[in-house]
C-alpha positions in Angstrom: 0.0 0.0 0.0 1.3 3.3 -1.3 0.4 6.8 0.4 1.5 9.6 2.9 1.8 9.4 6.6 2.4 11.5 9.9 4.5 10.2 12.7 4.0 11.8 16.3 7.2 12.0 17.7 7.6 13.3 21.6 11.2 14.6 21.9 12.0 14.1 25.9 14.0 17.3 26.6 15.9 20.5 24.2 18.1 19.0 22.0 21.0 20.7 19.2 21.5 18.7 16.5 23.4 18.3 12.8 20.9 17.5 11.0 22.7 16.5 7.3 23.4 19.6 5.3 21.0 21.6 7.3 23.4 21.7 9.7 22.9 22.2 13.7 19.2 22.9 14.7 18.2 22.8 17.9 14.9 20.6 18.8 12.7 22.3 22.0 11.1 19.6 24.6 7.7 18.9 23.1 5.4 16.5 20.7 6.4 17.2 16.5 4.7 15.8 13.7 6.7 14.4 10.9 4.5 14.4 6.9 6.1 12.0 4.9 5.3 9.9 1.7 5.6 6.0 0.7 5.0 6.5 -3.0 8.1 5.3 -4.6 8.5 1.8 -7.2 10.3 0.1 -4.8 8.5 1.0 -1.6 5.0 1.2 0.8 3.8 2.6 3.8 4.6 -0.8 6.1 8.5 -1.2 5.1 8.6 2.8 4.9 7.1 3.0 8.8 9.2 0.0 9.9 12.1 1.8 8.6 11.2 4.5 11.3 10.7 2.8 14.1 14.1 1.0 14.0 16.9 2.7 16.1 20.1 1.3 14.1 19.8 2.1 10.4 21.8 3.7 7.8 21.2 7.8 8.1 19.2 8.8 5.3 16.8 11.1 5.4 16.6 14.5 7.6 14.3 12.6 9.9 16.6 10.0 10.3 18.9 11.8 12.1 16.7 13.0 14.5 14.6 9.8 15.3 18.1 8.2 15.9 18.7 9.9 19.1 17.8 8.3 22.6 16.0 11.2 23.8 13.6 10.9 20.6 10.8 8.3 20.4 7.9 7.6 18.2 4.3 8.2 19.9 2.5 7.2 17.2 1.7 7.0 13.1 -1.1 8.0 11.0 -1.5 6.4 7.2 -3.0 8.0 4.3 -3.7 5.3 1.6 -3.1 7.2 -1.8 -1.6 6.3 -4.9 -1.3 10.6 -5.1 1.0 12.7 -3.5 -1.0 14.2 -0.5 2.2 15.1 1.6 2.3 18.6 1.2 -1.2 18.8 1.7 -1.2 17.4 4.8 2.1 19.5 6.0 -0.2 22.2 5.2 -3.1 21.8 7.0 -0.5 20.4 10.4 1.5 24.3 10.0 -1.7 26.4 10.4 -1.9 24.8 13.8 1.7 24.5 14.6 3.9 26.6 17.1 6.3 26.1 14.7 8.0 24.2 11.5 11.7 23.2 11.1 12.1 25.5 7.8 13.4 22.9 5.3 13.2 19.9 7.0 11.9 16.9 5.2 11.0 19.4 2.1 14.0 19.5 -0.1 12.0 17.8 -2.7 9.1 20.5 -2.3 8.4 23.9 -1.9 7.2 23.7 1.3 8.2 25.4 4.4 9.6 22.1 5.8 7.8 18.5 7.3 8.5 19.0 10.8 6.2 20.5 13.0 6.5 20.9 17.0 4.1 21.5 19.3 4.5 22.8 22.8 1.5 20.6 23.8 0.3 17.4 23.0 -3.7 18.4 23.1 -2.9 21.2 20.2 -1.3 18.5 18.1 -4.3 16.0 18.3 -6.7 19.1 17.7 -4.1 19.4 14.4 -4.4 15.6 13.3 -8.2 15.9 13.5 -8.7 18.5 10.7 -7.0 16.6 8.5 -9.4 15.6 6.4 -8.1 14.8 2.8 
């Protein structure tokens, strides 16, 4: 199954991290919410969300890097069935509600402020997940 996704990701205290060739960004204490896609020949939303949840794999992908540390962990994942590319759409409608998005993170093959959005609490982010409605 092809699509998009969201992961929830709770980041356990303020963090500075290189992130690839973004460089050092720092990470504030709170819940973020990842947009990504599964669309590709070769791949689907199961090995693409296993991928995520592993701890030891080759870096990749900006959010690779930051789901690699130990104060990082996955909450949760949400699946958007779709033979389309919704991503964006979705990182959208998640940003309006945001406190604030990682500029450029996850978005280098978009124009798109970035993928990664953090909120300071976790009630704002679930009020965020329920709008989307695509």
């Amino acid at each position: 199954m092809r699509g998009s996704y969201i992961l929830i990701i709770k980041v356990k205290e303020d963090l500075n991290l290189k992130i690839g060739r973004l460089g050092k960004l720092n990470f504030k204490k709170g819940f973020y919410c990842y947009v990504g896609s599964a669309l590709g020949k070769g791949t689907n939303l199961e090995n693409r969300l296993r991928r995520h949840f592993k701890k030891k794999k080759r870096i990749r992908w900006h959010i690779d890097y930051l789901l690699s540390n130990p104060k990082v962990s996955i909450e949760g994942a949400l699946i958007f069935p779709s033979r389309m590319k919704k991503e964006c759409k979705i990182s959208r409608i998640v940003e309006k509600q945001a406190n604030f998005t990682v500029k450029n993170f996850g978005s280098s093959d978009c124009k798109c402020k970035g993928h990664l959005h953090w909120f300071k609490r976790k009630e704002k982010l679930i009020k965020a997940l329920e709008d989307i409605n695509i």
